[in-house]
C-alpha positions as CSV (number, residue, x, y, z in Angstrom):
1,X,-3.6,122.4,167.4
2,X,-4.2,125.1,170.2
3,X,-4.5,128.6,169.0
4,X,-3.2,131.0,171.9
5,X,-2.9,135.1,171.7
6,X,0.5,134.4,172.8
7,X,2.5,131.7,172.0
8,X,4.1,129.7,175.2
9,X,6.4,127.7,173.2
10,X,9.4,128.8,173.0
11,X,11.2,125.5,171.0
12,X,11.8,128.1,168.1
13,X,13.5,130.3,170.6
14,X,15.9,127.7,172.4
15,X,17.1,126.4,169.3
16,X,18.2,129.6,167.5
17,X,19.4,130.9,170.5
18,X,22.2,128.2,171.0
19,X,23.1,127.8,167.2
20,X,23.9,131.7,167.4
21,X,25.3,131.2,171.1
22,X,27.8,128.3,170.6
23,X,29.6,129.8,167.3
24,X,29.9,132.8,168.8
25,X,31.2,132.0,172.3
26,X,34.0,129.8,170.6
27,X,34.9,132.8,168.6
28,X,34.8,135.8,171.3
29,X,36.4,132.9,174.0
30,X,39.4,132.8,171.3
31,X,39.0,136.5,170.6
32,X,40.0,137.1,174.4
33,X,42.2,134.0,175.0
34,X,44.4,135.5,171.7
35,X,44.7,138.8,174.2
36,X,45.4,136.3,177.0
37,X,48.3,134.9,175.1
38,X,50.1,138.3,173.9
39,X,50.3,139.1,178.0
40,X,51.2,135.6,178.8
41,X,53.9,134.8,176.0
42,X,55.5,138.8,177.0
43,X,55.2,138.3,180.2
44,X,57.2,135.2,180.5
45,X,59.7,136.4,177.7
46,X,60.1,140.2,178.0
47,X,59.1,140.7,181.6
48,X,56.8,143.0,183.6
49,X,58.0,145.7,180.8
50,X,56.3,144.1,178.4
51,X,53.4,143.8,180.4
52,X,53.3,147.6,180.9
53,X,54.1,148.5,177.1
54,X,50.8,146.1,176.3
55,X,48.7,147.8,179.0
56,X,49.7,151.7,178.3
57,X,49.3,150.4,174.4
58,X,45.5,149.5,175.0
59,X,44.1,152.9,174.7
60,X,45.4,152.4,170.6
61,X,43.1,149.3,170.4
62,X,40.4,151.0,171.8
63,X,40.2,154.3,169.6
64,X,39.9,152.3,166.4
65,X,37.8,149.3,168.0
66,X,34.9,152.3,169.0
67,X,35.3,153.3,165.6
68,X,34.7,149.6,163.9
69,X,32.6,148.2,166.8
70,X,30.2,150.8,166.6
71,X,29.9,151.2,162.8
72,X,29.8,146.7,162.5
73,X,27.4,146.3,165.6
74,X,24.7,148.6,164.7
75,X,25.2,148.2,161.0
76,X,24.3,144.3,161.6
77,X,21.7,145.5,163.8
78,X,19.7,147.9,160.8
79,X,20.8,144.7,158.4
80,X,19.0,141.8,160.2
81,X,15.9,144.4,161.0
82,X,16.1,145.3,156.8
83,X,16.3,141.4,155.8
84,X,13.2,140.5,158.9
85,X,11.1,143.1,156.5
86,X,12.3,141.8,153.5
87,X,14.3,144.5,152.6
88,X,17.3,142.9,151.0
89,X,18.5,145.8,149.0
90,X,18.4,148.1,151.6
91,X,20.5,145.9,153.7
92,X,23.0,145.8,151.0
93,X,23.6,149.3,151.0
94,X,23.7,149.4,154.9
95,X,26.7,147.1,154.6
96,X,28.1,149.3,151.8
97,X,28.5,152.4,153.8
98,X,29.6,150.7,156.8
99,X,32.5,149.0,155.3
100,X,33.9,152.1,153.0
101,X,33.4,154.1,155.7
102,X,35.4,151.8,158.8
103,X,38.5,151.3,155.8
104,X,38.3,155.3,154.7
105,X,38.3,156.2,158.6
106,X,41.1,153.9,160.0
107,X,43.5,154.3,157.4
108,X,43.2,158.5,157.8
109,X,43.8,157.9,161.2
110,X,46.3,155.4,160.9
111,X,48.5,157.8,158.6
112,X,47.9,160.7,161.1
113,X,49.5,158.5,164.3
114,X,52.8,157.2,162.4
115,X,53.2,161.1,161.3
116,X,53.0,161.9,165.0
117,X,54.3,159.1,166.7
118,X,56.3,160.5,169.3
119,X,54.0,162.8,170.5
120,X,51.2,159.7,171.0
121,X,53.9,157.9,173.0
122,X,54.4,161.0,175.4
123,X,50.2,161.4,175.8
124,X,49.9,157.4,176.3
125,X,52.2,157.6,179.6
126,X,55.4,155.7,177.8
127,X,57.9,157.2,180.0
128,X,61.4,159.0,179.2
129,X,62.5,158.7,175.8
130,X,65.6,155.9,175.4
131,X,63.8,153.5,178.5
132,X,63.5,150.3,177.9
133,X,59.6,151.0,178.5
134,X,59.4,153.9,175.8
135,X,61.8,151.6,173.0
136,X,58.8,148.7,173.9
137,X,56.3,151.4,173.5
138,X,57.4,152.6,170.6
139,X,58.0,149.3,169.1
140,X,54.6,148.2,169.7
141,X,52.2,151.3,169.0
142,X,54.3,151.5,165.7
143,X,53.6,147.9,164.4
144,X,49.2,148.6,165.7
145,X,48.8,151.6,163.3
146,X,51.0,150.1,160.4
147,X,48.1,146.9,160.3
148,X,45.1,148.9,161.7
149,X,43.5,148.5,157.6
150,X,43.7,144.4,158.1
151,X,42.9,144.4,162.1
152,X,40.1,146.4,162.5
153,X,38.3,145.8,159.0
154,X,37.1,142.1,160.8
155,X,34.5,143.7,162.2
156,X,32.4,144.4,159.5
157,X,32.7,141.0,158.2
158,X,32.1,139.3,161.2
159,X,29.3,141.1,162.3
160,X,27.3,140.9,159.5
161,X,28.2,137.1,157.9
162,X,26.9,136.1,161.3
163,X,23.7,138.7,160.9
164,X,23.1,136.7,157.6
165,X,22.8,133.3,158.9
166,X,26.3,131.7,159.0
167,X,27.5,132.2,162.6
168,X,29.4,129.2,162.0
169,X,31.0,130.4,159.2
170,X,31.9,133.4,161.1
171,X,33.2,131.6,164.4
172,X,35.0,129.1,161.9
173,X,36.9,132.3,161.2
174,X,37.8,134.3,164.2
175,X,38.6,130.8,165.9
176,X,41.0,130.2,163.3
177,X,41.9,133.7,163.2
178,X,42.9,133.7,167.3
179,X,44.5,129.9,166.4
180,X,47.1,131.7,163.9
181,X,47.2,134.6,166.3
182,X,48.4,132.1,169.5
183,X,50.3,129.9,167.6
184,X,52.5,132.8,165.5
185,X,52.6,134.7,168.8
186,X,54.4,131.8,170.4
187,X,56.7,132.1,167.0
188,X,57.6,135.7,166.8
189,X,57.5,136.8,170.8
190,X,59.4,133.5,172.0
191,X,61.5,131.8,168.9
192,X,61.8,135.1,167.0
193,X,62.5,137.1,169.8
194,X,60.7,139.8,168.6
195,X,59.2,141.1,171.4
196,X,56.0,143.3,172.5
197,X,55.8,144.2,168.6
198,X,55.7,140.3,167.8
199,X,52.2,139.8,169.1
200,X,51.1,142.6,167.1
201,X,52.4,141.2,163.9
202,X,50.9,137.8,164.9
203,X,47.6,139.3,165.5
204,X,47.7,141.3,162.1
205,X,48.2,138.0,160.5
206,X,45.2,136.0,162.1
207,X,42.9,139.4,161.1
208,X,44.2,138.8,157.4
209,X,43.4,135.1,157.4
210,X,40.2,136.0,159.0
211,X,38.9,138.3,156.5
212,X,39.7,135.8,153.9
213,X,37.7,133.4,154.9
214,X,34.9,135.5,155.6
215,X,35.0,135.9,152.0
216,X,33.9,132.7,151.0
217,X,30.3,133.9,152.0
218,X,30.2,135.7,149.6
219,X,31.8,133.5,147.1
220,X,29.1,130.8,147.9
221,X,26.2,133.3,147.8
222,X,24.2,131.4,150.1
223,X,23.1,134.3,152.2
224,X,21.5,137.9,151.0
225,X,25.0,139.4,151.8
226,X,26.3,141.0,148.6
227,X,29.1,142.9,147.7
228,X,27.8,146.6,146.3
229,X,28.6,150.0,145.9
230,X,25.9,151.9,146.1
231,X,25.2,156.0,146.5
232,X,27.3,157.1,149.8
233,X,24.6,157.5,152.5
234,X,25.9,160.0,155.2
235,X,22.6,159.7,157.1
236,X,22.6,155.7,156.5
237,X,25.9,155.5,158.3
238,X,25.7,158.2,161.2
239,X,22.6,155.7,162.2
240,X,24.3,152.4,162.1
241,X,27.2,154.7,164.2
242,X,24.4,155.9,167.2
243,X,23.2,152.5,166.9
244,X,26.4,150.6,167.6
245,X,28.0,153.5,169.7
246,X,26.3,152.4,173.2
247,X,28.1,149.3,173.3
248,X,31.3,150.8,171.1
249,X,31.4,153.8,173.9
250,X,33.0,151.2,176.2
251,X,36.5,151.5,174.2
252,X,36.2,155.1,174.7
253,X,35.8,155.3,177.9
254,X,38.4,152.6,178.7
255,X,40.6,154.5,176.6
256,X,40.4,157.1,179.3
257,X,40.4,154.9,182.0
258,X,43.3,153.4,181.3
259,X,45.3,156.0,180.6
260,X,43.8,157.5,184.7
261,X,44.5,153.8,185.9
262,X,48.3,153.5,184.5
263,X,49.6,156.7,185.8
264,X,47.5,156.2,189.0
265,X,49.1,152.7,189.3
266,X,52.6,153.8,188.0
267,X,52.7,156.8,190.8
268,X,51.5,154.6,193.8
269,X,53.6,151.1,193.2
270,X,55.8,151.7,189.6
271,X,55.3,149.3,186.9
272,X,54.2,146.0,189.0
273,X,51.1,147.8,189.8
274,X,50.6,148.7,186.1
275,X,51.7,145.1,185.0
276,X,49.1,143.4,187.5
277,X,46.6,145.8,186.1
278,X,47.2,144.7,182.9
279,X,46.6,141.3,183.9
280,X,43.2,141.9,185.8
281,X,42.1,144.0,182.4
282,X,42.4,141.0,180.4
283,X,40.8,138.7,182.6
284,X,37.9,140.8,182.3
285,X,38.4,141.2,178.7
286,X,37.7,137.0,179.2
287,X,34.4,137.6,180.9
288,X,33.1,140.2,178.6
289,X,34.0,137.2,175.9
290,X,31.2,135.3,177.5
291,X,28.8,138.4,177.3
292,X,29.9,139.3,173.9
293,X,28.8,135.7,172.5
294,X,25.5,136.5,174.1
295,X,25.1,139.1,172.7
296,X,25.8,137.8,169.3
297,X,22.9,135.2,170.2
298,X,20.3,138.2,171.5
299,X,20.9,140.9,169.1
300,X,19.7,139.4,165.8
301,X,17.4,137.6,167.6
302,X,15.4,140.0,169.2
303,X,16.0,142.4,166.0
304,X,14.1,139.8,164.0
305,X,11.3,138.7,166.6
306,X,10.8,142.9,167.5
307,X,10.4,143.6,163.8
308,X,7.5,141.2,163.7
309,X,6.3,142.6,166.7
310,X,6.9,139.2,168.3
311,X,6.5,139.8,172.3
312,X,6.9,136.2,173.3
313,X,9.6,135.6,171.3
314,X,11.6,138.7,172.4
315,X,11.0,138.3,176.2
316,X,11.9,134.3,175.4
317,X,15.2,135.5,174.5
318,X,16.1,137.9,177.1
319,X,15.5,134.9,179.5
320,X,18.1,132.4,177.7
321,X,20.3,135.4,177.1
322,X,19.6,136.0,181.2
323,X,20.0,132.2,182.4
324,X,23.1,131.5,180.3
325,X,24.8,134.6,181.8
326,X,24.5,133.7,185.2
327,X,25.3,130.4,184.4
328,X,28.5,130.7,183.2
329,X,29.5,134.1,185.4
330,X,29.3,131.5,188.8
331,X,32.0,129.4,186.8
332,X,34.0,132.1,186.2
333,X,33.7,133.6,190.0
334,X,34.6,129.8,191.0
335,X,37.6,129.4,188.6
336,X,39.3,132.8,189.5
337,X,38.2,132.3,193.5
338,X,39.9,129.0,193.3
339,X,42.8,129.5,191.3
340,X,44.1,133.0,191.4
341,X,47.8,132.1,191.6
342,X,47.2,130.1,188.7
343,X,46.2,132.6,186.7
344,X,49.1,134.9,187.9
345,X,51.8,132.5,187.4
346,X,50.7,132.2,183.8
347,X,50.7,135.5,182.8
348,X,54.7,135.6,184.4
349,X,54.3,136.9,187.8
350,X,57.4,135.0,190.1
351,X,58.3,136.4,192.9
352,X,56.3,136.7,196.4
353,X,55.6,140.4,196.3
354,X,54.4,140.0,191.9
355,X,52.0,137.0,193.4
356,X,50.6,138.4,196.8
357,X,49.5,141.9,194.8
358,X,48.1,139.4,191.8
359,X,46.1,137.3,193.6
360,X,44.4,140.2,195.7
361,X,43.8,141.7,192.8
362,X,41.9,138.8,190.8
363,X,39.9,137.3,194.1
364,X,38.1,141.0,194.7
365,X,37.6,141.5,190.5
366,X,36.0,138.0,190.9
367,X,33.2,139.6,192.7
368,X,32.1,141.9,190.1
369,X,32.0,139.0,187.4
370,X,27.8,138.4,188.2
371,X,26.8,142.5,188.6
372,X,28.9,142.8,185.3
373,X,26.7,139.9,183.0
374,X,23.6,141.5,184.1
375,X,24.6,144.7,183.2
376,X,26.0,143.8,180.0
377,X,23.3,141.7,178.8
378,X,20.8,144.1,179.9
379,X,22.5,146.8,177.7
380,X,22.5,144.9,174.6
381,X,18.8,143.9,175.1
382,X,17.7,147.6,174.7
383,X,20.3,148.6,172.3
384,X,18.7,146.6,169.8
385,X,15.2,147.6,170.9
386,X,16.8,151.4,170.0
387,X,16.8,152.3,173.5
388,X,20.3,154.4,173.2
389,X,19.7,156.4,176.0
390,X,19.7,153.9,178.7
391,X,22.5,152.0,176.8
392,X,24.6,155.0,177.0
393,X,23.3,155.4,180.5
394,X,24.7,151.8,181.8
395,X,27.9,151.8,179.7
396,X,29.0,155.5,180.7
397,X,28.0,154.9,184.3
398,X,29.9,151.1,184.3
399,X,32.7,152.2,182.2
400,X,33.6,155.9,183.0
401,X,31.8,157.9,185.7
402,X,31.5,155.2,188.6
403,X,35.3,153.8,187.4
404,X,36.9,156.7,187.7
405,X,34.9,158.2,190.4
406,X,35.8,154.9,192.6
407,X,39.4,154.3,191.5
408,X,40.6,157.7,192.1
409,X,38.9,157.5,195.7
410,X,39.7,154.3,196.1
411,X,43.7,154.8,195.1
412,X,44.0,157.1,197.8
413,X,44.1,154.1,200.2
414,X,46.8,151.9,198.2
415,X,47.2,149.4,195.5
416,X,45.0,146.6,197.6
417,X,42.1,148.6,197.6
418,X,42.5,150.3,194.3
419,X,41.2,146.8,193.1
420,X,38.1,147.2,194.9
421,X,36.8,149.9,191.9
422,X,36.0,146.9,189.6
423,X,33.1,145.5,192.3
424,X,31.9,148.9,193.4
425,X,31.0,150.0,190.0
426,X,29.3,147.1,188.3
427,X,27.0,147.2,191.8
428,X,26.7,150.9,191.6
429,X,25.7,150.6,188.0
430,X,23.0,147.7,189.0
431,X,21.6,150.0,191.5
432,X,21.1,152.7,188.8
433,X,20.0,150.5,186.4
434,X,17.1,148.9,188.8
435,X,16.1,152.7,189.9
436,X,16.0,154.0,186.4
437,X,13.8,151.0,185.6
438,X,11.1,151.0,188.1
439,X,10.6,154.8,187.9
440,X,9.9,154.2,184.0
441,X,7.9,151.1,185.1
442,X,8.8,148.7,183.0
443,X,12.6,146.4,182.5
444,X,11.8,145.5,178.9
445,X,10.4,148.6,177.4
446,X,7.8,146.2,175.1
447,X,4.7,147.3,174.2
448,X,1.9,146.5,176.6
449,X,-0.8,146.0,174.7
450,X,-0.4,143.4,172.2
451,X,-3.9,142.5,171.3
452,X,-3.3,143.7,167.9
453,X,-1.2,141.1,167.0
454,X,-2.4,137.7,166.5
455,X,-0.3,134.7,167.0
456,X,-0.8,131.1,166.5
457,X,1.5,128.0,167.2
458,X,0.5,124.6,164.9
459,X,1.8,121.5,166.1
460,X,2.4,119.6,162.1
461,X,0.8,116.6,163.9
462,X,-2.3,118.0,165.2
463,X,-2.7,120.9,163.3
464,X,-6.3,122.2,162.0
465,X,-6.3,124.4,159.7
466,X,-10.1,125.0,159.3
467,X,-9.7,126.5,163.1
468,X,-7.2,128.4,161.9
469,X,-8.3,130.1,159.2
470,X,-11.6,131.0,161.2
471,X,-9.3,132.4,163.4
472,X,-7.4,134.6,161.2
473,X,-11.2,135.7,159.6
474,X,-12.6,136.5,163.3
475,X,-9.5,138.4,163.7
476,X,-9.2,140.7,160.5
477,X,-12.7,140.8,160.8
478,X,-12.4,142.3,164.2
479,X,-9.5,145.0,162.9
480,X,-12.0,146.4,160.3
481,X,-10.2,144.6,157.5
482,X,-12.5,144.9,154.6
483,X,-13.8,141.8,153.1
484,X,-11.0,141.4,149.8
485,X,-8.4,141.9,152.9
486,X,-9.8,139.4,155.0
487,X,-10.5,136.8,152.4
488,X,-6.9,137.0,150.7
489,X,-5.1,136.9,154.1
490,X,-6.9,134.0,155.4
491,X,-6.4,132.3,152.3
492,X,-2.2,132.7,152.3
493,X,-2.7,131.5,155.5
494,X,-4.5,128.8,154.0
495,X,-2.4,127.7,151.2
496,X,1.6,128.5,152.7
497,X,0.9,126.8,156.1
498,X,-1.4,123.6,154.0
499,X,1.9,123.1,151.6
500,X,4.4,123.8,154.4
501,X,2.4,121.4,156.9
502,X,2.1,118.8,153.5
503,X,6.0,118.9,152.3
504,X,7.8,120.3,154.4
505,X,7.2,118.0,157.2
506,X,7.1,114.9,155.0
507,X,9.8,113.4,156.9
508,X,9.9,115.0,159.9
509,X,7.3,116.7,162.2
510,X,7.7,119.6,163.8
511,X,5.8,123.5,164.4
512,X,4.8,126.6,162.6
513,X,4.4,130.3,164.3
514,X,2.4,132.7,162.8
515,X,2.0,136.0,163.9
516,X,-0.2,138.8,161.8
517,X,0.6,142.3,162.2
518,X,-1.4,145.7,161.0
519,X,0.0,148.6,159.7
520,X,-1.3,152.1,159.6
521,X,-1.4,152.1,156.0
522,X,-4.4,149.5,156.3
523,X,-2.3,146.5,155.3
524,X,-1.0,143.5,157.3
525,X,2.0,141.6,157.3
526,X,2.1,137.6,158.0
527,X,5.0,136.2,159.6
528,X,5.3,132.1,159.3
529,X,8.5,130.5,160.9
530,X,8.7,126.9,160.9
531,X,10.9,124.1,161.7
532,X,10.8,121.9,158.3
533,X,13.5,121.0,156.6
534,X,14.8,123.9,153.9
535,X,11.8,124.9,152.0
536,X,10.7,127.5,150.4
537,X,6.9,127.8,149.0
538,X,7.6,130.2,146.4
539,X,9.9,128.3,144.9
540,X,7.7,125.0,144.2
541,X,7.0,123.5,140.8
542,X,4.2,124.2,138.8
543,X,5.1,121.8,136.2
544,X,3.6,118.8,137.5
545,X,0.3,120.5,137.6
546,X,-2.7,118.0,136.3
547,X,-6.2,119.0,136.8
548,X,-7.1,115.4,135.9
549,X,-5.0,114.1,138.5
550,X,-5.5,116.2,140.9
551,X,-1.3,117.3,141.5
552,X,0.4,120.1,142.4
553,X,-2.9,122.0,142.8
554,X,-1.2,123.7,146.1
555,X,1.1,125.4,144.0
556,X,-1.1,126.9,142.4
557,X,-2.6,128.5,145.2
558,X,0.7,129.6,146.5
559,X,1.3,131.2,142.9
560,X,-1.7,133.4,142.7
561,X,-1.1,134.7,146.7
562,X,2.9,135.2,145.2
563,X,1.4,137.5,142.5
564,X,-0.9,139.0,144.9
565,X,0.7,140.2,147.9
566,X,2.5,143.6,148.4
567,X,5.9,141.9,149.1
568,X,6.7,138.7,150.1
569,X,10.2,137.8,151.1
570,X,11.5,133.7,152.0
571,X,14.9,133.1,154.3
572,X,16.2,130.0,155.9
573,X,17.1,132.0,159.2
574,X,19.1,130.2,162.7
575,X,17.8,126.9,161.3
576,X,13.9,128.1,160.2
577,X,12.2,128.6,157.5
578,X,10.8,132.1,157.8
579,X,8.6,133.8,155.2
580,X,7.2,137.3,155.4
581,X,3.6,137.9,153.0
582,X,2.0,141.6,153.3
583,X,-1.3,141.6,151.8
């Protein structure tokens, strides 16, 4: 065993990374491929109508989807940082006030825009009253608010099953959620007939099956997820709101944008331009899939590893998150490079002129596929280290100021270079972003000095724990721990990593990380992760104890540090044991 201030493996790190990755990607791939499919089945049955009713439509999605984005993302976000401090209650009541709050909020609104329906239409760009464009409109916005309870209450549930250590669970839901979505689309748009309002209907009834399943979590109570209803905490939820709102702000401002973009595109070249738009928009809805699962991968992860002031871990992350964007951006670029017609043929487009303006348009979006991952990745990296204001910076400057700013320049010139505003921001934004950065002189905004923390990483087949605990003595010893402190820290240390290292690896080896952390109050927490099988120390038998024999004596170690720490708090956590003593 090699004791290091800073841990260089990063095994825990790889692993949990791609058990939260893989879910979630399958999920936020179906996510956008179920939008791909309500342009492509209305596209090919209604026509480049259709395609413009679902484009000047978007702005409806993307009021209510700031609304439950923001409230789900940054709730999950306080809940995974409550649970890595062993604050299970408080977690509770987090999820509590986000969920009565998203239902109480869209439902008000919801009632508002069916009361004042017409007058939405006429703000959203639908045209003349009695068009076949305003009938589509209508038809559609109509169907969004009457299922805006089922559709945009997933987000809570999603967010936070997959906070509390079931990503699986939660993929195993939106996939089959987008599966019912696709395959009842393809029922009510094509069979049915039912046009632009079919896909809406379809989608409403993969969001109900979705939350259903979801439920089962709860059912099972295998996680700390409960349902409760606890004191109404204004203050609780306006935090989860700001916390979530810096990546949420991006359906705001494309609720602006689109609304510039569609009467921009319907003044210069009618409803082809607006139809093509639509199309490019939901190809980058598809890459922002890939961004969104790594996000679902980063966010807990570096909640978790931040809250026990875990440096290695965190910056461990950001690197997956980092190499898995780029990774699969150069696909993307290739695929759409390669195969623009493709794509354009799919979503309907026929004729010459529908298929020279499509494939323009998707080559030059192509190039701001790479810009675009960084940017995205970056942003949820410091939301989650509570950096809002440079959140807010990247996603107002990506999604609003430099989008506008370039497509109504850009516009001036025609359609073909009108596409050219998707390339110019995301670099813009980069540019910015690199700027800001080096004149705050520093890209991960972690502390600097870390010699406060000690960390240790015990390989279960060469581990010493002798050299351990001295190490854990020389170190309290060093904080001005006094000597009860010191003794009772280094013995937890002692008697969790002995039993952990004796049955938890009985079968199989593996690693333990430790990493001690001092608080002002004069206490210090101990983090232990390891990669046993399911086991939790507190939990063990003291039945078997024989002081004649010699048996279970490490239980009753790990019984006298239980009734002697502060708190103490055991989760099995992205496929670890993790365990959290403060002495």
């Amino acid at each position: 065993m090699k004791i290091k201030e800073m841990a260089r493996e990063n095994v825990f790190v790889r692993k949990a990374f791609y058990r939260f990755f893989m879910p979630s990607l399958l999920s936020s791939l179906g996510l956008a491929i179920g939008g791909l499919a309500d342009c492509i089945f209305v596209g090919n049955t209604v026509g480049s109508v259709g395609l413009s009713a679902i484009s000047i439509g978007q702005p409806v999605y993307m009021l209510f989807n700031t609304i439950s984005y923001s409230l789900s993302i940054g709730g999950s976000i306080r809940y995974a940082s409550a649970l890595s401090e062993g604050k299970e209650e408080e977690g509770n009541r987090i999820f509590a006030n986000v969920l009565r709050t998203d239902l109480f909020t869209n439902l008000t609104l919801c009632i508002l825009g069916l009361l004042f329906l017409p007058q939405l239409l006429a703000f959203l760009g639908a045209g003349a009253p009695g068009t076949e464009l305003w009938e589509s409109c209508e038809a559609m916005v109509r169907a969004q608010l009457m299922l805006v309870p089922v559709m945009f209450c997933q987000g809570p549930f999603y967010y936070f099953v997959n906070c509390d250590n079931n990503p699986k669970l939660a993929a195993v839901a939106l996939v089959t959620s987008n599966t019912i979505d696709i395959v009842f689309n393809y029922v009510f748009v094509v069979l049915l007939d039912m046009g632009v309002a079919g896909s809406v209907y379809s989608t409403g009834l993969g969001a109900a099956v979705m939350i259903l399943i979801s439920l089962t979590h709860f059912v099972r109570k295998k996680g700390c997820l409960r349902f409760t209803w606890p004191k109404f905490d204004g203050s609780s939820v306006v935090q989860s709101f700001r916390t979530g709102f810096a990546t949420s702000v991006q359906y705001i401002y494309q609720f602006v944008t689109i609304l510039v973009c569609n009467r921009l595109l319907m003044s210069i070249d009618g409803e082809l331009g607006v139809a093509v738009f639509g199309i490019v928009y939901n190809v980058s809805l598809l890459a922002a899939s890939v961004y969104d699962a790594i996000s679902m991968a980063l966010q807990p992860m570096v909640s978790t590893f931040h809250g026990e002031r875990n440096k290695h871990n965190v910056l461990c992350t950001l690197k997956q998150a980092f190499q898995v964007s780029v990774g699969l951006s150069l696909v993307l670029i290739l695929i759409l490079m390669l195969f623009p017609r493709g794509v354009c043929f799919a979503f309907g487009l026929r004729t010459a002129e529908e298929l020279s303006m499509g494939v323009v348009a998707i080559r030059i979006y192509a190039l701001c596929v790479l810009p675009s991952g960084i940017n995205m990745v970056s942003t949820y990296y410091y939301q989650t280290l509570g950096k809002e204001f440079i959140s807010y910076l990247i996603f107002t400057l990506r999604g609003f100021v430099f989008f506008l700013a370039f497509s109504l320049l850009l516009s001036r010139w025609g359609v073909d270079l009108f596409w050219w505003t998707y390339p110019c921001m995301e670099t813009a934004t980069l540019l910015v972003l690199c700027i800001y950065n080096k004149w705050k002189g520093s890209w991960t905004y972690l502390e600097e000095d870390d010699s406060r923390i000690f960390t240790a990483f015990l390989d279960s087949r060469t581990a010493d724990l002798g050299e351990v605990e001295q190490a854990v003595s020389d170190y309290l010893e060093g904080m001005d721990a006094n000597p009860t402190q010191t003794y009772f820290a280094t013995i937890a240390v002692e008697e969790v990593c002995g039993v952990i290292l004796d049955r938890g690896f009985s079968v199989n080896d593996g690693y333990i990380q430790l990493t001690i952390v001092p608080h002002e109050d004069g206490t210090v927490t101990i983090h232990i992760r390891d990669s046993a099988r399911e086991f939790n120390p507190f939990e063990m038998d003291t039945d078997d104890i024989s002081l004649e024999e010699g048996t279970g004596l490490d239980a009753i170690g790990v019984k006298m540090i239980k009734s002697k720490a502060k708190e103490f708090f055991y989760r099995r956590y992205a496929g670890f044991n993790t365990l959290m003593v403060r002495v």
